[in-house]
N, C-alpha and C positions, 0 to 999 in steps of 0.2 A: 252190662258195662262193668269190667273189672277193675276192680279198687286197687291203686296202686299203693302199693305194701313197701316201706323201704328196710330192707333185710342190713343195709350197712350201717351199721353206726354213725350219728351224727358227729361231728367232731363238738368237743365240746372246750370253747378255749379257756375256760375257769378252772377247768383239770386241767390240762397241759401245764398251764404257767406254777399252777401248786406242784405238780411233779416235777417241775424245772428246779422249782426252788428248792425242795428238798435232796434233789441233788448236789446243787451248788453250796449248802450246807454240810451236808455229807464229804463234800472235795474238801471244802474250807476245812474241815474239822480235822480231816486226815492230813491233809498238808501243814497245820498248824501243831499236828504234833510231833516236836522234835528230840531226835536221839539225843541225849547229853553226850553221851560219848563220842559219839561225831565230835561234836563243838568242841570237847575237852582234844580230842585227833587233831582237827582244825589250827587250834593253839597254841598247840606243841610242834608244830612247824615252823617257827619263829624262834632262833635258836639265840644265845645272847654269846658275842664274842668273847674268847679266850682273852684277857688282860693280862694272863701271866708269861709275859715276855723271857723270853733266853738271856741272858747278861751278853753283851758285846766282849771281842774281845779286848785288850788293853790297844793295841795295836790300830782300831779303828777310831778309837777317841783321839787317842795322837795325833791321825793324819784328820780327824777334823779342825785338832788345835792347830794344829800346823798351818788348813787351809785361813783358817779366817782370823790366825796373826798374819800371813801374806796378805790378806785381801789388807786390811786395816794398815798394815806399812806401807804398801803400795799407794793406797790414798793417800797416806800422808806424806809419801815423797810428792807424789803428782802434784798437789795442792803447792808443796814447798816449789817445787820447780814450775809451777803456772806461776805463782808469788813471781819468784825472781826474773822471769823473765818479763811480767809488767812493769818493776821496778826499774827491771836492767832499761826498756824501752822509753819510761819517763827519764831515764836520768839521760839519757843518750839524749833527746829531745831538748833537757836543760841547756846540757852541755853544748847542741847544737845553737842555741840563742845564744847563750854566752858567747860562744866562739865570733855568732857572727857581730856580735855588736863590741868586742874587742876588734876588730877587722875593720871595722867603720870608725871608731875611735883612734885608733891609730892613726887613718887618716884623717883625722880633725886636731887630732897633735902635731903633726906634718906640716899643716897649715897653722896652725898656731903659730909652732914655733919658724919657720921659715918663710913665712908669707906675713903674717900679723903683725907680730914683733919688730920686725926691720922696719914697717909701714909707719906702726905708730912710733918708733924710736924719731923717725923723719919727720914727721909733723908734727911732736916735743920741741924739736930741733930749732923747727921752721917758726916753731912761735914764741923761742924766746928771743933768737934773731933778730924777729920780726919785733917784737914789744921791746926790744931793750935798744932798738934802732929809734923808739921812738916816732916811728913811723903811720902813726894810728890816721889821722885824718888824711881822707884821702885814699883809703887801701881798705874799707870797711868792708869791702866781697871780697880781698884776700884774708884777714883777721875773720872774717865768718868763717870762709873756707878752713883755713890752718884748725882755728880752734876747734870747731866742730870735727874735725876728725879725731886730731889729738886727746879727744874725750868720746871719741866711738871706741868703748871698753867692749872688748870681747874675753869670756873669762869659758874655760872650760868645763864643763859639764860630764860627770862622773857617772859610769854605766853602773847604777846600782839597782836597777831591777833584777837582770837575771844573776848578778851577785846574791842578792837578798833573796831570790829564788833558790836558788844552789847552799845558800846554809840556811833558811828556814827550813825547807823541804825536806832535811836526812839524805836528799843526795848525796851531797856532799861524803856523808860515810859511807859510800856504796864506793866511790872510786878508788881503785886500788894502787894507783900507782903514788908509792907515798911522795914522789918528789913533785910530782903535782900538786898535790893537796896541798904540800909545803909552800909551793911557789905563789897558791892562789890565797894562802892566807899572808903572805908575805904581801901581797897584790892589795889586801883587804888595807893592813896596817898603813900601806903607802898612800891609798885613797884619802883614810881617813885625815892624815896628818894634810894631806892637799885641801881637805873642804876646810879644815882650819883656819890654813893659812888663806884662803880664797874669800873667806868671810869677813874675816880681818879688812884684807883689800877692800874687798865692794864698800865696804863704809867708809875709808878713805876715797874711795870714788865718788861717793857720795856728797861728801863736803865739797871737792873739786865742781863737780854738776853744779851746787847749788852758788857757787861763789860765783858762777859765770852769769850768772841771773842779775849781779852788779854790776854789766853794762851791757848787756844784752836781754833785748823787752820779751818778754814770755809769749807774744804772739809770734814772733819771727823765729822763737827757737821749738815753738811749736811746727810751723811750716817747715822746718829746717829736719827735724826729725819723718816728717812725712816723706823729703825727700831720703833720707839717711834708707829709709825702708825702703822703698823703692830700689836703691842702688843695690840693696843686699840681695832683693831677688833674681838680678842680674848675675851677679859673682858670687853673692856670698859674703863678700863685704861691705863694710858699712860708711866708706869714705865716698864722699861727693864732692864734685867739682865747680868752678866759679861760678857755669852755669846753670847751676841749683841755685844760686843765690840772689834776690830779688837786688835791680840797680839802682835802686830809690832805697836802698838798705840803711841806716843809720843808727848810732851806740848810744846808749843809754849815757855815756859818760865816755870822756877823752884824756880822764885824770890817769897819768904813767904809774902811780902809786898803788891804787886799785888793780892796775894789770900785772904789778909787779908781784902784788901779793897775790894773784891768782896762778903765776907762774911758778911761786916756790911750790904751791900746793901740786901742780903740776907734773913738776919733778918728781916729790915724792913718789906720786902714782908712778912714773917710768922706772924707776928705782924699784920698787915693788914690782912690777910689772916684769924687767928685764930678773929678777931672781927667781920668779915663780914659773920661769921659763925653766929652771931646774927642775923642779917637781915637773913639771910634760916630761922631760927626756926621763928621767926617773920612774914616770907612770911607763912612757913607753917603752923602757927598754924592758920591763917586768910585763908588762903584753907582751911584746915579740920573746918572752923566755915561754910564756904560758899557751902562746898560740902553738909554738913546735912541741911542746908536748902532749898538746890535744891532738895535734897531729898524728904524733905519736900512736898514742892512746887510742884514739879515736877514730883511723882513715874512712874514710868515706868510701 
């Protein structure tokens, strides 16, 4: 029987792995060692920029200065000219209120003086007639009627908002046309002198109201004014007729002495009243100067 003989080497894995590993020592070590001079090559590839710049010529600084004083004026026109034409568009706006509330005022002078005036001058009239005729008992819904009108004061009312708008605001100095400016401060002075005299009145009006309280009972001139309003939303005015007035009506008092003294007070008020119808046409005719130059000024 022959003995089998192994002629080839056993592999042996505790030498392999030792000869692997001295290998891989032997890579390491080579690979680990490095040229300086490479690295210092390496480095010197990284160059560092020139900072020593050429001088411009003169000629290029100019046209920079040049550019960015236009840009800078430029801006500050644009901004001026945005500016003005927001102004210019507030003040056109002022002017358009103004304009329209002279326009409506006018017509409330119109009426004043040619509609109001003549109305009450007639039931003034009608009630001294009336009381100096002595004619009181017996005619208590006509002497309601009379009186109660002749003491429906209507006094005119001054457009001072978009006035007061128009010289608070600096508008006012933006408009250039000086006869304007002139005519609306002319306008201002004329107002003023009117709320004077208008104040003065209403407190003479006042004692008159209150004297009628001497034969007329505070519940019946309470009723009497609910009808007064009533009437006014009708027209506009404030006179009412017989049939406003309750026919079970009767006076606190039928003494002619009492009425007579309510009648001089009376007066006064139409006296006042028919002068202060000066200052309307005086307001109005300084509107109608102020509206044609807005006109002017300002076409639409």
């Amino acid at each position: 029987m022959t003995d089998n003989t192994n002629d080839d080497p056993i592999d042996n894995p505790t030498n392999t792995h030792s000869k692997n590993l001295s290998d891989h020592i032997i890579y390491s070590q080579e690979t680990a060692t490095i040229n300086p001079n490479q690295v210092t090559e390496n480095m010197e590839v990284h160059h560092h920029p020139d900072l020593h710049h050429k001088p411009k010529p003169w000629k290029e600084y100019f046209l920079e200065f040049i550019m960015i004083f236009l840009a800078v004026t430029l801006g500050f026109f644009a901004e001026n000219i945005r500016e003005h034409f927001v102004e210019k568009k507030k003040e056109i706006e002022t002017i358009a209120t103004f304009k329209n509330e002279l326009q409506k005022d006018t017509a409330i002078l119109n009426s004043l003086i040619n509609v109001y005036t003549p109305a009450h001058n007639f039931w003034t009239d009608s009630a001294i007639t009336l009381i100096n005729a002595n004619k009181l008992k017996g005619n208590e819904k006509t002497i309601f009627t009379i009186i109660t009108n002749a003491t429906a004061w209507q006094l005119y009312s001054t457009p001072e908002i978009a006035m007061n708008i128009l010289k608070n605001s600096g508008y006012y100095n933006l408009i250039e046309n000086s006869e304007l400016k002139k005519e609306i401060l002319g306008y201002d002075v004329i107002i003023k002198n009117y709320s004077n005299y208008s104040n003065f009145l209403s407190s003479v009006q006042h004692t008159v109201d209150t004297s009628s309280l001497s034969f007329f009972k505070y519940n019946d001139v309470i009723h009497i004014l609910g009808r007064q309003y009533q009437a006014s939303l009708k027209d506009g005015q404030f006179f009412i007729t017989d049939k406003d007035i309750p026919d079970d009506i009767i006076l606190k008092t039928y003494d002619k002495a009492v009425f007579l003294a309510f009648v001089l007070r009376l007066e006064q008020v139409t006296l006042l009243l028919n002068d202060i119808k000066s200052h309307y046409n005086l307001i109005k005719l300084q509107e109608v100067k102020i509206l044609k130059l807005i006109n002017k000024e300002y076409p639409e």
